[in-house]
C-alpha positions in Angstrom: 0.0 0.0 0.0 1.1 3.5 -0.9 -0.8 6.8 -0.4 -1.0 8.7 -3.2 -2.4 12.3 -2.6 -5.4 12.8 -4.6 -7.4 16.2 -3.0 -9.9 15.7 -6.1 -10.0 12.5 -5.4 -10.6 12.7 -2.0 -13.5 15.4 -2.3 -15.1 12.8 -5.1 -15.1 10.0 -2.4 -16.9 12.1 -0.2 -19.4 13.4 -2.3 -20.2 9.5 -3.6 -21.0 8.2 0.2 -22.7 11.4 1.3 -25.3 11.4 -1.8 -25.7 7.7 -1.0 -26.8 8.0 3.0 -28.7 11.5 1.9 -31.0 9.4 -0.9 -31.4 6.8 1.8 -32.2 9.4 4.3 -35.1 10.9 2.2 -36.1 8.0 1.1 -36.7 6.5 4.2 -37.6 9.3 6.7 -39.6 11.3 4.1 -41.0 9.2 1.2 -41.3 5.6 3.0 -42.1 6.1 6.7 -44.7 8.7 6.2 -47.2 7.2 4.0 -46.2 3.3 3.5 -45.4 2.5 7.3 -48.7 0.3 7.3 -48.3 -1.6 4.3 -45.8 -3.8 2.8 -44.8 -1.8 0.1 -43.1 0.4 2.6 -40.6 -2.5 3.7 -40.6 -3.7 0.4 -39.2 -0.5 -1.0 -36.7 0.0 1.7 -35.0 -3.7 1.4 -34.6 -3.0 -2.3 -33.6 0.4 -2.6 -31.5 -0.1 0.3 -30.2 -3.5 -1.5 -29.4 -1.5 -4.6 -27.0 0.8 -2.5 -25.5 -2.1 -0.5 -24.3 -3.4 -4.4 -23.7 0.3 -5.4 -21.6 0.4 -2.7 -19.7 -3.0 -3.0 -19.2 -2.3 -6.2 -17.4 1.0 -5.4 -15.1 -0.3 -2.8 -13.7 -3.3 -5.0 -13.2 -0.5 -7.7 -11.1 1.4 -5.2 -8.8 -2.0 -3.8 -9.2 -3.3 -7.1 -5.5 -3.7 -9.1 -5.9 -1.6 -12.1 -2.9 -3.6 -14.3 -0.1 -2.0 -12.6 2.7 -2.8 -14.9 5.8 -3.9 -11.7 9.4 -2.7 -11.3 11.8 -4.6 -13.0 13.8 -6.0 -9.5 17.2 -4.9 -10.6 18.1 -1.3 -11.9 18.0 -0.7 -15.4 20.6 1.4 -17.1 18.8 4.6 -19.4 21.2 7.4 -18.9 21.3 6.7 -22.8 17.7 7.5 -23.6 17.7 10.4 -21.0 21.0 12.3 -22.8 18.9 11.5 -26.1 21.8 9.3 -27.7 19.9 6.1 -28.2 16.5 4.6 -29.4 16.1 0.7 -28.7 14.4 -1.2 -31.1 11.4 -2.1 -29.3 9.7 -5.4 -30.8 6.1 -6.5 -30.7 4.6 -3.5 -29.1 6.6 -3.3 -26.4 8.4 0.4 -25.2 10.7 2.4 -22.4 8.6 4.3 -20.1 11.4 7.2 -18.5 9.6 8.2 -16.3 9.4 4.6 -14.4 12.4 3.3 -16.0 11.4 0.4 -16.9 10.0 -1.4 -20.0 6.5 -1.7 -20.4 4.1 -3.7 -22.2 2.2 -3.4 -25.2 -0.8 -0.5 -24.7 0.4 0.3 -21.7 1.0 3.9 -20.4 1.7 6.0 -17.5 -0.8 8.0 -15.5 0.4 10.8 -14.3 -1.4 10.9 -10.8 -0.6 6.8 -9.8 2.9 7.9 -11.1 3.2 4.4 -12.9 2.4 2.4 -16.1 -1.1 0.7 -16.2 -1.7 -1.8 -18.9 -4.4 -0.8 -20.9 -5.0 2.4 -19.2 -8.3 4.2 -19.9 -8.2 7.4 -17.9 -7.4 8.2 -14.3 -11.3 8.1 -12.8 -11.0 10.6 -9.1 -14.4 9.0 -8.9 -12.9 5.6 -7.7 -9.8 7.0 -6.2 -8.0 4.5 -3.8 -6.3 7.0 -1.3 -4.6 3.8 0.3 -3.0 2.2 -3.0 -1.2 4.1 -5.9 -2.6 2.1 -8.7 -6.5 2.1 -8.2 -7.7 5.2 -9.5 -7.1 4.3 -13.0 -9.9 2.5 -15.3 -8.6 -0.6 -17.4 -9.9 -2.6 -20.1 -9.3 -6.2 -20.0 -10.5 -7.3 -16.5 -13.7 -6.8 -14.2 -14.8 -3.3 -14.5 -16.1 -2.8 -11.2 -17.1 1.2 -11.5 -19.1 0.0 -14.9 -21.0 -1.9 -12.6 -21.1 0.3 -9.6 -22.3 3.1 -12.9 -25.5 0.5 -13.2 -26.1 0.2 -10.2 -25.7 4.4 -9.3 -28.2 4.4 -12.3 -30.8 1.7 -10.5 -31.2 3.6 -7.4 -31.1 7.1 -9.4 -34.7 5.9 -11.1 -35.9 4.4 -8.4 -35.4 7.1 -5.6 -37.3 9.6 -8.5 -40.2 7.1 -8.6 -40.6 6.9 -5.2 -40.7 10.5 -5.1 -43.3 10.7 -7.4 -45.3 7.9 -5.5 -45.2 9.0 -2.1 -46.6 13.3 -3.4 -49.3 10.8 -5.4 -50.2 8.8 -2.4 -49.7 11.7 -0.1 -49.4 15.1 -1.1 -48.1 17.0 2.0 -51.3 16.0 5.0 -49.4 13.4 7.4 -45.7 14.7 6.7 -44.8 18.3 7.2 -45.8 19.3 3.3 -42.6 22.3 3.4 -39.9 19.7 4.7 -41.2 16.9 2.4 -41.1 19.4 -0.4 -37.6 20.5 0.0 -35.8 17.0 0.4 -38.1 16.1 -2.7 -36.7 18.1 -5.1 -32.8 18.0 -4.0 -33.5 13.9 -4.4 -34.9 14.5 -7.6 -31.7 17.2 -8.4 -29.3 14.3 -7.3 -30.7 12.0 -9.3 -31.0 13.3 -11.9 -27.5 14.9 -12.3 -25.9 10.9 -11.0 -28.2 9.6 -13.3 -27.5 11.6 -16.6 -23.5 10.9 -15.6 -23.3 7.4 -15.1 -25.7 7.0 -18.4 -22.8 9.4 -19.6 -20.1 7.6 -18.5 -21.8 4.5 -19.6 -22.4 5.1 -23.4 -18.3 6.2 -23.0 -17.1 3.2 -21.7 -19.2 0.5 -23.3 -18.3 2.4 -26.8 -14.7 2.0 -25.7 -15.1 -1.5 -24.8 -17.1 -3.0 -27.8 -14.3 -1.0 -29.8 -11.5 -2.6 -27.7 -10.1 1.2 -27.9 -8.8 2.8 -24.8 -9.5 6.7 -24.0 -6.0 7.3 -24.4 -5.3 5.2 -27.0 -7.9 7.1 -29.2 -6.6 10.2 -28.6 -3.2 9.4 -29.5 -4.8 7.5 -32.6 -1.6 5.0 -31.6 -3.5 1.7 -30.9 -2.3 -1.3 -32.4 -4.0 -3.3 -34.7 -5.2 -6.4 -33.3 -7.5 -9.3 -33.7 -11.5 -8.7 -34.2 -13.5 -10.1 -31.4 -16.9 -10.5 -31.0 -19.0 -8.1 -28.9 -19.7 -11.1 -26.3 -16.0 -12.2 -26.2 -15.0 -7.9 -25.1 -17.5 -8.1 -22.8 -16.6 -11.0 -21.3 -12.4 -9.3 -20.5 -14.0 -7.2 -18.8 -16.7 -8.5 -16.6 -15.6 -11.6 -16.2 -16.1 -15.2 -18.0 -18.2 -16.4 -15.6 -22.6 -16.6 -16.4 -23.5 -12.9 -18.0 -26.0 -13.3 -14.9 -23.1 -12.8 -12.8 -21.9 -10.0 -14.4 -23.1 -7.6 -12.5 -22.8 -9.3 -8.8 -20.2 -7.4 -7.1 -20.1 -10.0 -4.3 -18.2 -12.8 -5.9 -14.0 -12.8 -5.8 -13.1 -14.2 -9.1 -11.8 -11.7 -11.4 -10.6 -12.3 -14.4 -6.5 -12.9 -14.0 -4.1 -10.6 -16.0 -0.8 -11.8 -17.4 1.7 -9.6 -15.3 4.6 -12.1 -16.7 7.7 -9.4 -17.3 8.7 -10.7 -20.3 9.6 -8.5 -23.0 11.6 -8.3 -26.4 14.1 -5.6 -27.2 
């Protein structure tokens, strides 16, 4: 483990968790209790609501411990004093290239981030959404093994369109009598605000990242327009690098602990 100081970051993780126990808040002091205390719906809606921000937040945490495809240290000391005096270019074979800032070789589509200070195979972007402040290496997104914020983005999503319907429920079923209508009114519309603003990012960031996988194109690599050429692969078989060979049914169950493994073999050819 090595902190990384991430201030952006930081503020990002605290904004995540605090708009998750303020939705759960409203939900349950203003929308459930008030109106659906003597029915089941009430207890129905709060396990599941409650259910999709237990996953929402799983799937955050495993995003933020999760190993992003740190490329390692070579264990002895490589000489580059030639490539930093500009007198030599290796011949770099089969994709393969000298990161000087890490000074070390690195594999094929593999680049540094600026913020983990190291070389992440596959790198898509540095997220501060899913900032690990206890591990240098989690806060950037890779293609090419379980994409735990994609699935904490569906879930985000979930509870986005179900904390508005509930909203809209509870004004329908009770439109200010039993609850105090100026309260209620107030924590109504801020759920709605949050809502909707998490709800148009994640779809957002969503249409991003599933156009980058299908494409097998990383952010950075499309920018650069340096990607390699490579293999076509069928929709299902990207899909399935990223979240996981297991049941598609699966996909999106944060709670199991068999990501897909990533060849971190050190091999190279120069």
């Amino acid at each position: 483990m090595v902190f990384r100081s991430d201030p952006c970051g930081i503020i990002c993780l605290g904004v995540t968790y605090g708009a998750i126990f303020y939705a759960d808040y409203v939900v349950i002091r203003h929308l459930v209790l008030p109106v659906m205390t003597d029915t089941l719906w009430g207890v129905f809606n709060v396990i599941v609501f409650n259910t999709i921000l237990f996953l929402a937040s799983v799937s955050h945490v495993r995003a933020v411990f999760s190993d992003p495809g740190i490329v390692p240290l070579p264990t002895t000391g490589l000489d580059f004093s030639d490539l930093h005096a500009g007198k030599s270019n290796p011949n770099m074979k089969d994709g393969w290239s000298v990161c000087m800032k890490c000074e070390a070789y690195r594999p094929p589509r593999a680049h540094h981030c600026r913020i983990c200070r190291r070389c992440i195979r596959r790198m898509d972007h540095h997220c501060p959404w899913f900032v690990q402040y206890l591990c240098h290496n989690v806060g950037c997104s890779i293609l090419g093994h379980r994409s735990w914020n994609d699935v904490h983005s569906v879930f985000v999503g979930l509870s986005s369109i179900y904390a508005t319907t509930l909203v809209v429920v509870s004004w329908v079923i009770d439109p200010g009598m039993k609850e105090q209508k100026h309260f209620k009114l107030i924590h109504s519309v801020l759920l709605v605000v949050e809502s909707l603003l998490f709800g148009m990012f994640v779809l957002a960031i969503g249409c991003d990242q599933m156009s980058a996988i299908l494409n097998d194109e990383t952010a950075v690599e499309h920018v650069k327009k340096d990607g390699p050429k490579r293999q076509k692969k069928s929709a299902f078989a990207l899909l399935q690098e990223v979240f996981g060979r297991g049941h598609p049914a699966l996909w999106l169950f944060p709670l199991q602990f068999n990501p897909v493994e990533l060849d971190h073999s050190p091999q190279y050819n120069v």
